[in-house]
N, CA, C and O atoms as CSV, one atom per row, in Angstrom:
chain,resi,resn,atom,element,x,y,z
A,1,UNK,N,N,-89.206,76.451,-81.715
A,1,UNK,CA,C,-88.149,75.526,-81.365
A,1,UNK,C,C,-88.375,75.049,-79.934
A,1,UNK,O,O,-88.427,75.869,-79.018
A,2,UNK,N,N,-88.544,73.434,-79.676
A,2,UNK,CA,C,-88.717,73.158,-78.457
A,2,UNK,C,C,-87.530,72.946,-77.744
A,2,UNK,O,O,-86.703,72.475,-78.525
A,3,UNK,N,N,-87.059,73.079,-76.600
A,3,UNK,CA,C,-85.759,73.037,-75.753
A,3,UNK,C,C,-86.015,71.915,-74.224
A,3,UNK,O,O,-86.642,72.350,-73.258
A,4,UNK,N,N,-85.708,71.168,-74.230
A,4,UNK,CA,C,-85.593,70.717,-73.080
A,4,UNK,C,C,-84.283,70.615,-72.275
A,4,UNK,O,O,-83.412,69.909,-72.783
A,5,UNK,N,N,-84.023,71.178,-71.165
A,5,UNK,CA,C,-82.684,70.824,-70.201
A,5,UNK,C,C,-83.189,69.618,-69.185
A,5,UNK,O,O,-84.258,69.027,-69.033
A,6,UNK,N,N,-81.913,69.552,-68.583
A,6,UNK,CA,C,-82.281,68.431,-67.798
A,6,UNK,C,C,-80.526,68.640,-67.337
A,6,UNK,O,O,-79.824,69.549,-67.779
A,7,UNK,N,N,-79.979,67.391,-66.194
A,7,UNK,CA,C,-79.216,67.208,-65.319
A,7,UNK,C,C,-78.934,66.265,-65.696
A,7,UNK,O,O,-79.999,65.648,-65.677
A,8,UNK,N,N,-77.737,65.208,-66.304
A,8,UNK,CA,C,-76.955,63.897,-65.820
A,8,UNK,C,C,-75.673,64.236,-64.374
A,8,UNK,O,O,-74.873,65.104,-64.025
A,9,UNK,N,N,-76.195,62.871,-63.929
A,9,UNK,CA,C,-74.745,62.523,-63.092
A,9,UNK,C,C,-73.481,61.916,-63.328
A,9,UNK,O,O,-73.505,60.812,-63.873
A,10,UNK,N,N,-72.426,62.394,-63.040
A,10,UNK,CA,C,-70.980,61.903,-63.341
A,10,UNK,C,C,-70.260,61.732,-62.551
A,10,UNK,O,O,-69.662,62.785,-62.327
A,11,UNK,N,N,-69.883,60.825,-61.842
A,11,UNK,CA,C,-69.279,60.513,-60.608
A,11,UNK,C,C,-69.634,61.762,-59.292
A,11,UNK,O,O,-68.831,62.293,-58.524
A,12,UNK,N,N,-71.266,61.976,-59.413
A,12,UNK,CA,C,-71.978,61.827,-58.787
A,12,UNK,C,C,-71.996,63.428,-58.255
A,12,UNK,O,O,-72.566,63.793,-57.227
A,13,UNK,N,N,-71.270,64.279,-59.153
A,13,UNK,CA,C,-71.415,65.561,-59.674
A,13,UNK,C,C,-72.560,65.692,-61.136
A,13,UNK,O,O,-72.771,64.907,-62.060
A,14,UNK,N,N,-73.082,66.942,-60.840
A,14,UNK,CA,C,-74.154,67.506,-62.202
A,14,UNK,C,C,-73.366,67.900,-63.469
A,14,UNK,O,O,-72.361,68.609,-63.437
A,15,UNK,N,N,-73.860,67.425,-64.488
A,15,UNK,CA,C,-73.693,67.756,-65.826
A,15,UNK,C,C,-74.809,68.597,-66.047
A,15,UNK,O,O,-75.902,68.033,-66.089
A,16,UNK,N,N,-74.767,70.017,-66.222
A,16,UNK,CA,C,-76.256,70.409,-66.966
A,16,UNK,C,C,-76.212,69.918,-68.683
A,16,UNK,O,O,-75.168,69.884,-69.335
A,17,UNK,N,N,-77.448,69.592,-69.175
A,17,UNK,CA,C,-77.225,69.726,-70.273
A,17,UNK,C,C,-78.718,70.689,-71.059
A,17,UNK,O,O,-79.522,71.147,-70.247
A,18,UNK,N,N,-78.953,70.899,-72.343
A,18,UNK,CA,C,-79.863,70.854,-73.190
A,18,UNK,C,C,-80.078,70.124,-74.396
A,18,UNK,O,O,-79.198,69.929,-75.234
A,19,UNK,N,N,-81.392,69.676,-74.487
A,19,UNK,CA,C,-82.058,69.018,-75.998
A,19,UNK,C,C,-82.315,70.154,-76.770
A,19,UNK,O,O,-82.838,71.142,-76.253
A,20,UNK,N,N,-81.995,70.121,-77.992
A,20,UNK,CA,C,-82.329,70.751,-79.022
A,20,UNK,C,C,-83.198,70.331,-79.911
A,20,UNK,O,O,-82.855,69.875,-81.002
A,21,UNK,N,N,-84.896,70.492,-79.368
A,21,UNK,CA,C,-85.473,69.280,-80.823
A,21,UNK,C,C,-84.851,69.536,-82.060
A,21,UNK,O,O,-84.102,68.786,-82.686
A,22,UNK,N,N,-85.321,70.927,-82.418
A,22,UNK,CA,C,-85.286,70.884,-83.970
A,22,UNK,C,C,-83.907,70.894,-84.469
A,22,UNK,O,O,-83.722,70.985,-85.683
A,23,UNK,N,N,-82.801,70.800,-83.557
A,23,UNK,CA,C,-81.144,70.568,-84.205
A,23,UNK,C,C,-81.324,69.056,-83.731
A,23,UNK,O,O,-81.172,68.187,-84.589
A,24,UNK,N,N,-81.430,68.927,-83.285
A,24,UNK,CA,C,-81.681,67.173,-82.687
A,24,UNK,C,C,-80.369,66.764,-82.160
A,24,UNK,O,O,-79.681,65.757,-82.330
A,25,UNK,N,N,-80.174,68.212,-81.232
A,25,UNK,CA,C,-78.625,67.689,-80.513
A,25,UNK,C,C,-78.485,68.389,-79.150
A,25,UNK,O,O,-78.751,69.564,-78.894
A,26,UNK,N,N,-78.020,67.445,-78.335
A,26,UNK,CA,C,-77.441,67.815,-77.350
A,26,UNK,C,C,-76.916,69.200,-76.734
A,26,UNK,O,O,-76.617,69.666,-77.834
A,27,UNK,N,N,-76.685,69.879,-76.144
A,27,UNK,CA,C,-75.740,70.788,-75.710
A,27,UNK,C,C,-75.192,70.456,-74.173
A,27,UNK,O,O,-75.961,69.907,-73.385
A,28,UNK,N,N,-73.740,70.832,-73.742
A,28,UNK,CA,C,-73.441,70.476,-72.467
A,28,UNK,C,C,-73.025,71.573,-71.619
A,28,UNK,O,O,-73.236,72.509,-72.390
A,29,UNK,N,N,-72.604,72.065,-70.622
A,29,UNK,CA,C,-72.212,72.805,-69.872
A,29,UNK,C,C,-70.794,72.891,-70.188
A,29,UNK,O,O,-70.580,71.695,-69.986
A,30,UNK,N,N,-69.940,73.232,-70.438
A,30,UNK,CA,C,-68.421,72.733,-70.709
A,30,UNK,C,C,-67.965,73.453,-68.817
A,30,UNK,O,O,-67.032,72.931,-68.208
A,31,UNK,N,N,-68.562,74.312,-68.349
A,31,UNK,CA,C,-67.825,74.500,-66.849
A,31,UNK,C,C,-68.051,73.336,-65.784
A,31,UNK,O,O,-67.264,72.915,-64.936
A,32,UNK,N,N,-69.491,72.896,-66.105
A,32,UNK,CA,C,-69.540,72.034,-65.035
A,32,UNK,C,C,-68.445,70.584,-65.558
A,32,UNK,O,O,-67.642,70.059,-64.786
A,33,UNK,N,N,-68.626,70.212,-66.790
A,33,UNK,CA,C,-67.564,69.182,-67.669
A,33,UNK,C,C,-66.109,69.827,-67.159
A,33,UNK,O,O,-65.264,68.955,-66.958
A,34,UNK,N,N,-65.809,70.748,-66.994
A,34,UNK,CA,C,-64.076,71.384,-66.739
A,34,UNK,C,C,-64.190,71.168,-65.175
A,34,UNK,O,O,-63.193,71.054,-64.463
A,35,UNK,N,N,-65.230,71.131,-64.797
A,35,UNK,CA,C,-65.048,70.980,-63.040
A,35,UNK,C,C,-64.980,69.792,-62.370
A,35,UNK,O,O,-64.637,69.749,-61.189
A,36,UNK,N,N,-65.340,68.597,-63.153
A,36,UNK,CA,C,-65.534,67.220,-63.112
A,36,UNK,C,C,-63.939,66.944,-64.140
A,36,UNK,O,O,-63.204,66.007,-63.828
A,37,UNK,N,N,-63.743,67.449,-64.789
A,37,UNK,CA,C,-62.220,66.366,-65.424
A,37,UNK,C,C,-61.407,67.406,-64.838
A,37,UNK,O,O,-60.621,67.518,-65.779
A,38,UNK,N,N,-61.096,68.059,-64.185
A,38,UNK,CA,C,-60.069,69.179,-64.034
A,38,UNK,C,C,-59.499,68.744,-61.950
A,38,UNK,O,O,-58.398,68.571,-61.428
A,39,UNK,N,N,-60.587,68.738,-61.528
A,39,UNK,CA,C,-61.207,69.207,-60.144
A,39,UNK,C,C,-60.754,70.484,-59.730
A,39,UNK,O,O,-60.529,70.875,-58.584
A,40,UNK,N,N,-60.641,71.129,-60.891
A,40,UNK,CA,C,-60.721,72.830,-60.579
A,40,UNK,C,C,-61.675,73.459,-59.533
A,40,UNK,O,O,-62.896,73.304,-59.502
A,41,UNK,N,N,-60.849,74.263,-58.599
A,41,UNK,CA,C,-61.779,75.025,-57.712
A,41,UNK,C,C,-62.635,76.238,-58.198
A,41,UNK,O,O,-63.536,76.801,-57.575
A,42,UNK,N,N,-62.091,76.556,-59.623
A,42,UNK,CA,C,-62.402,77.902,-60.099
A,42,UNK,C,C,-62.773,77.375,-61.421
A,42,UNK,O,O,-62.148,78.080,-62.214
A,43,UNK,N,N,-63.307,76.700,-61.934
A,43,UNK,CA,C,-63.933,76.303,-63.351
A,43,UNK,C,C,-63.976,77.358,-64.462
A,43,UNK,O,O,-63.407,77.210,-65.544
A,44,UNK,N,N,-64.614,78.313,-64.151
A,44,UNK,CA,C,-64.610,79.510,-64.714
A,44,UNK,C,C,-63.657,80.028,-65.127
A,44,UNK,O,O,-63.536,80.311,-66.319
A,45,UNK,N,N,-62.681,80.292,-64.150
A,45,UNK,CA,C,-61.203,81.032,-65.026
A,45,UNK,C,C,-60.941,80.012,-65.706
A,45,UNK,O,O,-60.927,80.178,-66.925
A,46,UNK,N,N,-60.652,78.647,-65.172
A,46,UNK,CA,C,-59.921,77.861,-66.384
A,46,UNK,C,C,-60.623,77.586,-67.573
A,46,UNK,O,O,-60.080,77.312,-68.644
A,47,UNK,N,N,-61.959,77.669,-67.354
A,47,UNK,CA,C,-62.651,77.625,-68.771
A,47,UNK,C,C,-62.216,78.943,-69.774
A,47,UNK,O,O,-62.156,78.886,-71.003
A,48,UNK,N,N,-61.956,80.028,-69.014
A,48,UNK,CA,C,-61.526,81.348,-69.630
A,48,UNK,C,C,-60.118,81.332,-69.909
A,48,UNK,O,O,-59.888,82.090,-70.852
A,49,UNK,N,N,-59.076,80.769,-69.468
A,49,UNK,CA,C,-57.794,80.531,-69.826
A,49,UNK,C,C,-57.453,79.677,-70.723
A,49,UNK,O,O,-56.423,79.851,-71.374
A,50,UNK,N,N,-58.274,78.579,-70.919
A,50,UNK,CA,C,-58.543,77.443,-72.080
A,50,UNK,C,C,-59.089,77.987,-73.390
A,50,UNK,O,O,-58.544,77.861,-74.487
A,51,UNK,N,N,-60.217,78.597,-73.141
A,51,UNK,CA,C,-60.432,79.378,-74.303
A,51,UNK,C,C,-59.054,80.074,-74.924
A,51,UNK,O,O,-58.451,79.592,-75.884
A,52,UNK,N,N,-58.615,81.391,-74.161
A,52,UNK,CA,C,-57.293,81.758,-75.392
A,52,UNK,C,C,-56.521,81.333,-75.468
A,52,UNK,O,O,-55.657,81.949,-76.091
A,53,UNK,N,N,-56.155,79.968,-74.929
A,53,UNK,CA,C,-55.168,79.225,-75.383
A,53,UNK,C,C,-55.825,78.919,-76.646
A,53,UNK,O,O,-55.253,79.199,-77.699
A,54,UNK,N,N,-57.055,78.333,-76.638
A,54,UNK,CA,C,-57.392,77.208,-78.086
A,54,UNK,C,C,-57.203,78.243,-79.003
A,54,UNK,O,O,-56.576,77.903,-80.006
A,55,UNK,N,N,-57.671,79.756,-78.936
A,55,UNK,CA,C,-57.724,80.901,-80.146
A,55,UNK,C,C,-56.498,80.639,-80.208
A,55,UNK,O,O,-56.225,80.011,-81.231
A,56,UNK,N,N,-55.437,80.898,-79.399
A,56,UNK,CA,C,-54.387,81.190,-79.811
A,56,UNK,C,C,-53.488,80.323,-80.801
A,56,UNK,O,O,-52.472,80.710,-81.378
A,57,UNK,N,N,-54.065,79.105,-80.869
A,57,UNK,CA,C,-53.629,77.507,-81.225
A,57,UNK,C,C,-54.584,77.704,-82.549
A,57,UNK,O,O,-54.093,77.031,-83.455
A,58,UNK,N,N,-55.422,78.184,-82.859
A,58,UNK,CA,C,-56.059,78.609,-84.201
A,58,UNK,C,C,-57.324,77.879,-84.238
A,58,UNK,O,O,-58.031,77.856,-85.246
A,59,UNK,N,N,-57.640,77.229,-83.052
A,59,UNK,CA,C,-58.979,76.740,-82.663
A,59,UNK,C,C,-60.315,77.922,-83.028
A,59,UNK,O,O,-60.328,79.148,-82.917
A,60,UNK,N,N,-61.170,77.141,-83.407
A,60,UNK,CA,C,-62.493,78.068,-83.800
A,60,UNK,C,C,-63.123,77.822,-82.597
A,60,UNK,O,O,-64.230,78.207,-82.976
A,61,UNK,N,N,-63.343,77.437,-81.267
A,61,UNK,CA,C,-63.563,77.566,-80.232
A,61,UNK,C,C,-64.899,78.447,-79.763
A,61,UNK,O,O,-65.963,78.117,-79.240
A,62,UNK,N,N,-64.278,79.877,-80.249
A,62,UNK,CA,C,-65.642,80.891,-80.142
A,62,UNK,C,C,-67.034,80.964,-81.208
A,62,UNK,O,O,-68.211,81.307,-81.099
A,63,UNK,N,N,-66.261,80.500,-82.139
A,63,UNK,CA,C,-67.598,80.289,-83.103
A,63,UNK,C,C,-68.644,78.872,-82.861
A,63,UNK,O,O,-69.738,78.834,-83.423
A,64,UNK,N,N,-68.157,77.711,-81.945
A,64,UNK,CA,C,-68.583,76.534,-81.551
A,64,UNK,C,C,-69.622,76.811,-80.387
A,64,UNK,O,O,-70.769,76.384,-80.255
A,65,UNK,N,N,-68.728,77.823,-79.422
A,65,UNK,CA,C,-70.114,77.809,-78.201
A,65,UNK,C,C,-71.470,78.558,-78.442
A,65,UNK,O,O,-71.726,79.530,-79.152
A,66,UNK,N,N,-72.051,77.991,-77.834
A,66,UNK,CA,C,-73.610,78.342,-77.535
A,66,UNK,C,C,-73.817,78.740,-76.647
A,66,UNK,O,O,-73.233,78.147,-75.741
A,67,UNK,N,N,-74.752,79.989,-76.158
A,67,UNK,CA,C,-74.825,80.436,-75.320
A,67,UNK,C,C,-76.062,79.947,-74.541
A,67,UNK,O,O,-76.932,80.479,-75.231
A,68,UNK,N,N,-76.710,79.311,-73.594
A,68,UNK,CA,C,-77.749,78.760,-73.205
A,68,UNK,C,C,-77.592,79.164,-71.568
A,68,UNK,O,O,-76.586,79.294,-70.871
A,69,UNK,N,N,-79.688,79.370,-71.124
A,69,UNK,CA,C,-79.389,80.263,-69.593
A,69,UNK,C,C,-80.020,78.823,-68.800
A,69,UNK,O,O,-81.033,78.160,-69.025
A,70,UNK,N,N,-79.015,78.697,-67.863
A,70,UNK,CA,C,-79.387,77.155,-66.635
A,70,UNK,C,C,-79.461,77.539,-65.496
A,70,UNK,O,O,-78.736,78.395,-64.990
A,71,UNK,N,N,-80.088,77.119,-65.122
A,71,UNK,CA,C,-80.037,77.450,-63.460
A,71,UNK,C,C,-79.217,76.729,-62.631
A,71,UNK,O,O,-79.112,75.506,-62.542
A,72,UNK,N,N,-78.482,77.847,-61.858
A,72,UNK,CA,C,-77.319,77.727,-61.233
A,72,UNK,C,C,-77.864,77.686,-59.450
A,72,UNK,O,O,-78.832,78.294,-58.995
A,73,UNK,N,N,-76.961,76.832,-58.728
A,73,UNK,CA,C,-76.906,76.594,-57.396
A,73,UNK,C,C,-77.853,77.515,-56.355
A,73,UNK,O,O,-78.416,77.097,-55.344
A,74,UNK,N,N,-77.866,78.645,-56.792
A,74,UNK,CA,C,-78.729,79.953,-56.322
A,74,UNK,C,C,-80.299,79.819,-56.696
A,74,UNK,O,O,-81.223,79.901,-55.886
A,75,UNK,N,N,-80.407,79.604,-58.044
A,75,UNK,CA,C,-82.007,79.355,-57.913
A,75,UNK,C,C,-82.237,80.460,-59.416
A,75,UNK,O,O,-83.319,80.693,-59.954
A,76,UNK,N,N,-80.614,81.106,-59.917
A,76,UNK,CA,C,-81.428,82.333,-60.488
A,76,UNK,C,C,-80.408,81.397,-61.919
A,76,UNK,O,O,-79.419,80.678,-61.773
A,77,UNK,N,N,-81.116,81.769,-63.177
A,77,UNK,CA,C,-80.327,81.515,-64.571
A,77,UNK,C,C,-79.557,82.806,-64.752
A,77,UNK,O,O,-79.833,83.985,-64.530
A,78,UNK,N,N,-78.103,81.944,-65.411
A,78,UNK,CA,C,-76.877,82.540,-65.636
A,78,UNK,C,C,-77.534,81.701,-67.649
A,78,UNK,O,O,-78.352,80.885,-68.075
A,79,UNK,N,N,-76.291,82.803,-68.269
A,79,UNK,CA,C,-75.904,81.716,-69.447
A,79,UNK,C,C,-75.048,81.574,-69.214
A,79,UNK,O,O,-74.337,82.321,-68.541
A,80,UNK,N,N,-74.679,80.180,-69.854
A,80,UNK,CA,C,-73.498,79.600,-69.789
A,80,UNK,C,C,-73.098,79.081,-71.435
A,80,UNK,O,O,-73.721,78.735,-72.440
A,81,UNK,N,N,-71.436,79.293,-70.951
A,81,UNK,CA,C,-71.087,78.420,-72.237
A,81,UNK,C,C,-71.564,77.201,-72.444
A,81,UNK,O,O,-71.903,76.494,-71.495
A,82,UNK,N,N,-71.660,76.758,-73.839
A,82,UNK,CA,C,-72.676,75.107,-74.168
A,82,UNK,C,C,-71.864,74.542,-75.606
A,82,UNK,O,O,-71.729,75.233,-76.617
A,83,UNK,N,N,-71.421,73.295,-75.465
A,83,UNK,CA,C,-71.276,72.770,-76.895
A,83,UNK,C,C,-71.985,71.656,-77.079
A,83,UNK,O,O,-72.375,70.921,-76.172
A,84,UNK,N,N,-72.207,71.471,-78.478
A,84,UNK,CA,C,-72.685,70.746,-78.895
A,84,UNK,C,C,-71.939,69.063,-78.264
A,84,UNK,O,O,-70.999,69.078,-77.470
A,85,UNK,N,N,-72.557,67.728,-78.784
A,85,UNK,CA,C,-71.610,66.597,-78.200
A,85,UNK,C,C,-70.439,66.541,-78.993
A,85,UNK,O,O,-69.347,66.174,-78.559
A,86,UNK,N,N,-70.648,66.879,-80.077
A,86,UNK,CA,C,-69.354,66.793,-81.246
A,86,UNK,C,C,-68.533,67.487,-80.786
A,86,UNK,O,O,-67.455,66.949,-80.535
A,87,UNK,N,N,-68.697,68.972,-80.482
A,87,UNK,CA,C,-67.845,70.069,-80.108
A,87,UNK,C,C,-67.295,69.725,-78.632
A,87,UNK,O,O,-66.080,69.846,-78.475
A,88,UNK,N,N,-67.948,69.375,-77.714
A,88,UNK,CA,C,-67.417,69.225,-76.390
A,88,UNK,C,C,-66.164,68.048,-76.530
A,88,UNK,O,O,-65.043,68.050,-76.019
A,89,UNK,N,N,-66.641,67.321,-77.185
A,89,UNK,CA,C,-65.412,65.814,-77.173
A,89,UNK,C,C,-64.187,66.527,-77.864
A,89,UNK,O,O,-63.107,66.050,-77.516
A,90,UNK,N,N,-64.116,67.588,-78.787
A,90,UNK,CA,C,-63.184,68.269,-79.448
A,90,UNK,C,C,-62.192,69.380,-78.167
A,90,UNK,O,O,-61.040,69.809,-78.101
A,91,UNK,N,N,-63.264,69.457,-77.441
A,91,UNK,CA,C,-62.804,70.662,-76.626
A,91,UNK,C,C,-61.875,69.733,-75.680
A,91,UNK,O,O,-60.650,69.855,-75.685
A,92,UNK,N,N,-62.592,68.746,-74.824
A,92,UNK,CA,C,-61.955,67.676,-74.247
A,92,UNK,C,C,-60.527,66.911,-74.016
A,92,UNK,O,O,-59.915,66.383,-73.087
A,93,UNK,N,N,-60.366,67.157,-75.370
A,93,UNK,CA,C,-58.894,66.717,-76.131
A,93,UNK,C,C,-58.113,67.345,-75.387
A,93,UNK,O,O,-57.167,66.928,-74.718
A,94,UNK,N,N,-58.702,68.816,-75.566
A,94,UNK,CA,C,-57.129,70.360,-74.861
A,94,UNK,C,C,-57.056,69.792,-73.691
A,94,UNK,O,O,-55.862,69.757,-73.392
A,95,UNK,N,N,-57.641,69.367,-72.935
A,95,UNK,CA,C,-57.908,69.497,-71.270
A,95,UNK,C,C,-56.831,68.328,-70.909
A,95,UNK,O,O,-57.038,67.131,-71.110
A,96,UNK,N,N,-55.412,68.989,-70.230
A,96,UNK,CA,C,-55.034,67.981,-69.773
A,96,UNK,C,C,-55.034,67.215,-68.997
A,96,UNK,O,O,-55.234,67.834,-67.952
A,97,UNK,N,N,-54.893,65.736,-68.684
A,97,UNK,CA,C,-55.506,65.016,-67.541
A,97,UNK,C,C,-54.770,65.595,-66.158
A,97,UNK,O,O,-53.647,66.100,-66.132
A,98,UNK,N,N,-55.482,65.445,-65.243
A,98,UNK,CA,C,-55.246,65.800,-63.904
A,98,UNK,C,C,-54.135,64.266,-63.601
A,98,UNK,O,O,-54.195,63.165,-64.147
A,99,UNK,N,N,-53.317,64.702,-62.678
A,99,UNK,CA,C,-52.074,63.710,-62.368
A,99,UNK,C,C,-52.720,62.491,-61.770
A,99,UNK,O,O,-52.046,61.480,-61.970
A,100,UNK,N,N,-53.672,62.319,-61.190
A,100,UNK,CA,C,-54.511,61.497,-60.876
A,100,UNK,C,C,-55.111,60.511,-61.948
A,100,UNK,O,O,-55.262,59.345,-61.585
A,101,UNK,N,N,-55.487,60.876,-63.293
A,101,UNK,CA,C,-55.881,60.371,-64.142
A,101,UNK,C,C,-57.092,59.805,-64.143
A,101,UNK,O,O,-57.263,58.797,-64.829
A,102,UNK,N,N,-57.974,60.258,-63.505
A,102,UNK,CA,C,-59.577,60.312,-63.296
A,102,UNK,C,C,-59.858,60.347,-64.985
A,102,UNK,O,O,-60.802,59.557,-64.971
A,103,UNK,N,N,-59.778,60.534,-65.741
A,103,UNK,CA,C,-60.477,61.155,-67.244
A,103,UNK,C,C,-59.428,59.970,-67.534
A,103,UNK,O,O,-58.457,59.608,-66.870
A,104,UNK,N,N,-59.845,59.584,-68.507
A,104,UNK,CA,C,-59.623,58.806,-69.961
A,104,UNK,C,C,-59.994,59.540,-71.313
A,104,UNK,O,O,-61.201,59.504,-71.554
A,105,UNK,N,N,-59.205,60.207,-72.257
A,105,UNK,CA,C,-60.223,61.148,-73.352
A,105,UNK,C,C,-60.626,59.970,-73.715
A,105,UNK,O,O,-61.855,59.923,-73.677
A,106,UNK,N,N,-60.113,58.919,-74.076
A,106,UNK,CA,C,-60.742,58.034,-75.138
A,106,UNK,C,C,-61.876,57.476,-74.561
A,106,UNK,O,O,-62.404,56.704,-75.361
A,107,UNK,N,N,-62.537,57.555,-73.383
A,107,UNK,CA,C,-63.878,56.740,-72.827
A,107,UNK,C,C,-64.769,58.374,-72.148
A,107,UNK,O,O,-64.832,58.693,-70.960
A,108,UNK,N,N,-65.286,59.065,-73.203
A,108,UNK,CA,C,-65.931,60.053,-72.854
A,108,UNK,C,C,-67.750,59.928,-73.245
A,108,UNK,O,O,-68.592,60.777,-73.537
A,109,UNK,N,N,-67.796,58.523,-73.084
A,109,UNK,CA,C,-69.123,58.266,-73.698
A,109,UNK,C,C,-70.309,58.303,-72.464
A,109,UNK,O,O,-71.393,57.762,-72.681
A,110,UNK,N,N,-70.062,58.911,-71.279
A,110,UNK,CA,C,-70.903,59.475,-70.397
A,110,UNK,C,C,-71.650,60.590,-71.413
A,110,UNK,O,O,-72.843,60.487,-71.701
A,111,UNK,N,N,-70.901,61.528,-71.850
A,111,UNK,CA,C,-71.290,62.856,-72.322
A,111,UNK,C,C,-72.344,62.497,-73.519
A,111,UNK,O,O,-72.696,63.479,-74.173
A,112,UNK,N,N,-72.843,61.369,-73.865
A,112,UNK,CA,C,-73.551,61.117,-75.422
A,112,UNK,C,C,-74.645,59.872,-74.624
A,112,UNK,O,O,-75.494,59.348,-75.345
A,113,UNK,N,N,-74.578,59.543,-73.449
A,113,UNK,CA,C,-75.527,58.846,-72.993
A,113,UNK,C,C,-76.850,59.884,-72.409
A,113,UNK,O,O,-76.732,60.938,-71.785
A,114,UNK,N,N,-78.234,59.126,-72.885
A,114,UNK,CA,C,-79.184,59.531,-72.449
A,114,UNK,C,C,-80.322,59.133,-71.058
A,114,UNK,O,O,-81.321,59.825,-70.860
C-alpha cells in the first residue's frame, strides 16, 4: 500500500493530510481542522470532549477514525486522529461555529481540494 502525506494551507495555518493510493482517499488531521474552525488553544482536549459527546449522541465516531503517524512541530511522529473526506465533513457538522463565524459548514470545500 502506497501512502503519501503532504501539508495544505488554510487561512494560512497547516492542514496535515494523507493519500491513500489503494483506498484512493484522502485522510485529514481532524486536530489541526478543530484548531483552524474552533481557534482553540487546546485542540486536543476539544477534539477529546467532541468525541464523547458524538458517542454519547450515538455517533459511530470511533469506528470512523484512522489512526495515521505525522510529524508534529518537534520533528518527532505522533499518531494522530485522521478521517477520511466523507467522515471529516460529517464530523464538521458537530463543531459549533465560533461567534465570529470564520467557518461556513456549507463551504468546506478547502478540505477535498488538491
Amino acid at each position: 500500500m502506497k501512502k503519501t502525506s503532504s501539508i495544505i494551507l488554510f487561512k494560512q495555518k497547516q492542514i496535515r493530510r494523507h493519500w491513500d493510493e489503494e483506498k484512493e482517499l484522502w485522510y485529514f488531521s481532524i486536530i489541526d481542522v478543530i484548531e483552524i474552525l474552533t481557534d482553540s488553544t487546546i485542540p486536543k482536549r476539544y477534539w477529546s470532549d467532541l468525541k464523547i459527546k458524538l458517542q454519547k449522541e450515538g455517533s459511530e465516531v470511533y469506528e470512523k477514525i484512522v489512526h495515521l503517524k505525522f510529524v508534529a512541530t518537534e520533528g518527532k511522529k505522533y499518531a494522530t486522529d485522521c478521517f477520511s473526506t466523507e467522515d471529516l465533513l460529517r464530523v464538521i457538522q458537530s463543531i459549533p461555529s465560533p461567534s465570529d463565524k470564520k467557518h461556513d459548514k456549507n463551504n468546506d470545500t478547502f478540505l477535498i481540494a488538491e
